[in-house]
C-alpha positions in Angstrom: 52.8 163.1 24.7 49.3 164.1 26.7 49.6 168.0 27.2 49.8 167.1 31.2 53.3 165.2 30.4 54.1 168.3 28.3 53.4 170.6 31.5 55.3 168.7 33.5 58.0 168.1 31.3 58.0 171.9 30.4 58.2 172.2 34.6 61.6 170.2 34.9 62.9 172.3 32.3 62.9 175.0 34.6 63.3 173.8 38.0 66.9 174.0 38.5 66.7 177.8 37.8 63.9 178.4 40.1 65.2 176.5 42.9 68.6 178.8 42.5 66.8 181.7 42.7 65.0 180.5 45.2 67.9 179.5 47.8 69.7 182.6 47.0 66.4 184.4 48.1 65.5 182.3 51.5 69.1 181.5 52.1 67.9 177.5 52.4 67.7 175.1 49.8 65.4 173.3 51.6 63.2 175.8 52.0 63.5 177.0 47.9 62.9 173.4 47.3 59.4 173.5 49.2 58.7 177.2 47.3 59.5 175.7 43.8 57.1 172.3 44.7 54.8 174.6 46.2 54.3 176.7 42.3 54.3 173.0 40.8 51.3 172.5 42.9 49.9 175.6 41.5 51.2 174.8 38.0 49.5 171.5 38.4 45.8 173.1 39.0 46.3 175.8 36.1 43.2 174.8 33.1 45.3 173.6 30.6 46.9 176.2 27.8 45.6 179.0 30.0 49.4 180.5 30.5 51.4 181.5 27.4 54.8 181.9 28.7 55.6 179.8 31.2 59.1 180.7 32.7 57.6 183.9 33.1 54.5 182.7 35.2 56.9 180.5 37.5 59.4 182.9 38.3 56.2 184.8 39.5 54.4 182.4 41.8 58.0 181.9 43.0 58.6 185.1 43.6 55.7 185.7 45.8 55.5 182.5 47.6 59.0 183.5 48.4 58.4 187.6 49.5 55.5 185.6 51.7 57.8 183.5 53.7 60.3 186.2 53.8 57.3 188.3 55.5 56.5 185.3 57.7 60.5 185.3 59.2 60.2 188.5 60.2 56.6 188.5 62.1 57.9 185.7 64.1 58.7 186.2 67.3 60.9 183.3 68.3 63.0 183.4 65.1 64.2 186.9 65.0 65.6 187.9 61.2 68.8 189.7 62.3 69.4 185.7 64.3 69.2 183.4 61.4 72.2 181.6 60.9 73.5 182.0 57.0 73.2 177.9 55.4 76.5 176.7 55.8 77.7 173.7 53.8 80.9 172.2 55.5 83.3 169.8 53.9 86.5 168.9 54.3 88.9 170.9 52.5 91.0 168.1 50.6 89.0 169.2 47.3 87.7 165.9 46.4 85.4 165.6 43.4 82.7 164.9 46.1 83.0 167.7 48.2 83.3 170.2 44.8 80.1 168.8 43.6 78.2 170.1 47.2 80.0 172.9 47.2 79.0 174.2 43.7 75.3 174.8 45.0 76.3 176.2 48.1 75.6 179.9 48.3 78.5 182.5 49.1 78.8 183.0 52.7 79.4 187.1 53.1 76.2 187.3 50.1 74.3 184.9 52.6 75.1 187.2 55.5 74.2 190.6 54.1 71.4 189.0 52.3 70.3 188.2 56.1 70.2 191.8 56.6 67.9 193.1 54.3 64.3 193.7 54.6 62.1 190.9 52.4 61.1 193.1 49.8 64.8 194.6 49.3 65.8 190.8 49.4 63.5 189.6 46.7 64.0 193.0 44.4 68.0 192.8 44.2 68.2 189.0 44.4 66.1 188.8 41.1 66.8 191.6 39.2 70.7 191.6 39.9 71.7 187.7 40.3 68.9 186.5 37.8 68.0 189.5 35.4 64.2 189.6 36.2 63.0 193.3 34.8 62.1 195.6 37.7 58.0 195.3 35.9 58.1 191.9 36.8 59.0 192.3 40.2 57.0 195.0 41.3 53.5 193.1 40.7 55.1 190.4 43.1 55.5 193.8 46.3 52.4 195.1 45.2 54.5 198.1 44.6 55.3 200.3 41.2 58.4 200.1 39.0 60.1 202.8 40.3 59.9 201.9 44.3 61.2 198.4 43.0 64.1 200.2 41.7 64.8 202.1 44.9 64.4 198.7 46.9 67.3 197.0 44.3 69.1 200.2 44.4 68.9 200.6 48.3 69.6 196.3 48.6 72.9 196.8 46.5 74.3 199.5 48.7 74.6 197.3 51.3 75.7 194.6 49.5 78.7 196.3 48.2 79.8 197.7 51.3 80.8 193.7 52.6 83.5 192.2 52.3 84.1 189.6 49.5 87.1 187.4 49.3 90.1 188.0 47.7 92.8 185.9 46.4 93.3 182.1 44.8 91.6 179.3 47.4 95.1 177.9 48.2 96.3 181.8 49.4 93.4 182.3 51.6 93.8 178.8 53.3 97.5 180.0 53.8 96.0 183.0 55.9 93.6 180.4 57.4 96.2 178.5 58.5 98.1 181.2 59.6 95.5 181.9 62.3 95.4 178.5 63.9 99.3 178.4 63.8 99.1 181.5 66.1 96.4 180.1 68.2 97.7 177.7 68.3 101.0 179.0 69.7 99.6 181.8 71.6 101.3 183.9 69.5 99.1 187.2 69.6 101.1 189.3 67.5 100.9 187.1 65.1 96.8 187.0 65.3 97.5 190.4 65.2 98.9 189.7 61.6 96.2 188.1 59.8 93.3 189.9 61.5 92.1 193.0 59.8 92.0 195.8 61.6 88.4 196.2 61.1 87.5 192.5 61.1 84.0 191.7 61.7 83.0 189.1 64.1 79.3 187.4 64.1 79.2 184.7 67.0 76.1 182.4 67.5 75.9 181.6 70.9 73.1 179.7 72.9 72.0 183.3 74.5 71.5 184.4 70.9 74.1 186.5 68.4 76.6 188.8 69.2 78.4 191.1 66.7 81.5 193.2 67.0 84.0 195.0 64.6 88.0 194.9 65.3 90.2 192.1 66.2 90.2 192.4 70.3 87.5 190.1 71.2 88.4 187.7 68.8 92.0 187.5 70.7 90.8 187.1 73.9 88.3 184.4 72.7 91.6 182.4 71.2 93.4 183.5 74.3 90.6 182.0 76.5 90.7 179.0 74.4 93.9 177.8 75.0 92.8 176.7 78.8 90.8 173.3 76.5 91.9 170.7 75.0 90.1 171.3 71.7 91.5 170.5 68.6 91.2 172.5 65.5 91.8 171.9 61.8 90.8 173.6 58.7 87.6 172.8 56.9 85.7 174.6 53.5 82.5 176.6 54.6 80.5 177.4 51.5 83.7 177.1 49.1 85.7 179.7 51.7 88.0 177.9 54.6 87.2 177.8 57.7 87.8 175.7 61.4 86.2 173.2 62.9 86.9 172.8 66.7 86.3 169.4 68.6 86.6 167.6 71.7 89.2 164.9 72.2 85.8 162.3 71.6 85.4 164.2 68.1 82.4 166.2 69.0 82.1 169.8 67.5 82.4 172.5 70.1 82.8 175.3 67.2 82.3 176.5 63.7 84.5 179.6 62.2 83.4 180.4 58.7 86.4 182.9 57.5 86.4 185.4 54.6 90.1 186.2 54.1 90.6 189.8 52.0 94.0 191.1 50.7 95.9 188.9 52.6 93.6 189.4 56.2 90.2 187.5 57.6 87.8 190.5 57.6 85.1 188.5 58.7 84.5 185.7 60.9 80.9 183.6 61.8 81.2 181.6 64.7 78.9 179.3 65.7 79.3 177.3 69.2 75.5 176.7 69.6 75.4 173.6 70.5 71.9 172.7 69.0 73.1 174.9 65.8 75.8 172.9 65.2 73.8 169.7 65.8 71.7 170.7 62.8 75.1 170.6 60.7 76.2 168.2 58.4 79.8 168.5 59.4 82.8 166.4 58.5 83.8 163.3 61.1 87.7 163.6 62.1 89.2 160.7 61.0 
């Protein structure tokens, strides 16, 4: 084997991990795929034996090509950070061996969401230090900052993480509560929204005009209540692993996305999208 094939081979070895840590850091895998090419192409015009340990070097150059394009969201004018809509992975929710093997690389959607939140070097600091155990002296080289304010960024970033909601309960329980929901839509039955809405339920809608987001269950009522004028159909979908509703038209075409995070029992937290060019950019399920 030429010490090129040994590189490259070497490369592959790794490029699973890097593309994880990647997505979980731009909340895109297409966008970690083009970072983890991007340090091949790097890789590729290193002299040969000039690096000694190799993971090490990659999770660098990734690293930093990924703090870059975090950077590059938020100095963009058009695409506004706290807009970005989390990548959602939509299947049906029948829990074929198909739809498991998407969903296994699909990123959870309430750590997408508060990832969204974050500033880019926060991001990058808790993202590899808590999800893939990068030490904090690694890191801070990649923020041009010292240890200990790449401490403060992790320690700052996981804060706000654990202040959202994650789900609780088995899949089959929160697609009970799910289902609870569009049986009281459904039906018009408000108490019974009432029921399986948190009190403190927190609503993120993506609308054409741009994104929306409230706390408590009223809008989300008079949305359903408003609602029952069409003659939408809803059923029950997986977003990211969690269920969630698909609305469509009598024709089949998709007038809404809810992406549900059911706690104890409740949905404490709801992303809506009704975009129409959002949704376009889906890969969403065909009724049958």
């Amino acid at each position: 084997m030429t010490a090129e094939a040994g590189v490259a081979a070497a490369f592959e070895g790794e490029r699973e991990r890097l593309v994880a840590m990647a997505h979980r850091v731009l909340g895109s895998r297409p966008d970690a795929e083009d970072a983890v090419q991007e340090a091949w192409l790097r890789l590729s015009r290193q002299p040969s034996g000039s690096i000694d340990n190799l993971a090490g070097w990659l999770t660098t150059v990734v690293g930093r090509i990924c703090i870059d394009v975090l950077r590059t969201r938020t100095t963009r004018p058009e695409t506004p950070w706290d807009d970005d809509v989390p990548e959602l992975v939509v299947t049906e929710d029948d829990d074929s061996p198909e739809d498991r093997a998407v969903l296994a690389d699909s990123v959870g959607l309430a750590l997408l969401v508060v990832l969204g939140s974050l500033g880019p070097d926060e991001r990058l600091a808790f993202v590899l230090h808590d999800l893939f155990a990068v030490p904090f002296a690694e890191i801070a080289p990649m923020l041009d900052r010292s240890t200990d304010a790449t401490k403060m960024l992790a320690s700052r970033a996981r804060r706000k993480v654990r202040g959202v909601p994650r789900p609780t309960g088995r899949l089959q329980q929160q697609r009970e509560v799910v289902d609870a929901f569009l049986a009281a839509a459904r039906d018009g039955d408000l108490d019974g929204l009432l029921q399986v809405l948190d009190p403190d339920v927190t609503w993120r809608l993506h609308t054409p005009r741009g994104t929306t987001i409230s706390t408590g269950p009223d809008g989300i009522v008079d949305a359903v209540r408003r609602g029952q004028r069409s003659r939408h159909t809803a059923r029950r979908v997986l977003v990211n692993g969690e269920p969630g509703i698909l609305a469509s038209t009598e024709a089949g075409r998709p007038v809404g996305l809810m992406a549900c995070t059911v706690v104890d029992g409740r949905i404490a937290g709801i992303v809506s999208i009704v975009d129409p060019r959002r949704l376009a950019e889906l890969d969403l399920p065909a009724r049958d």
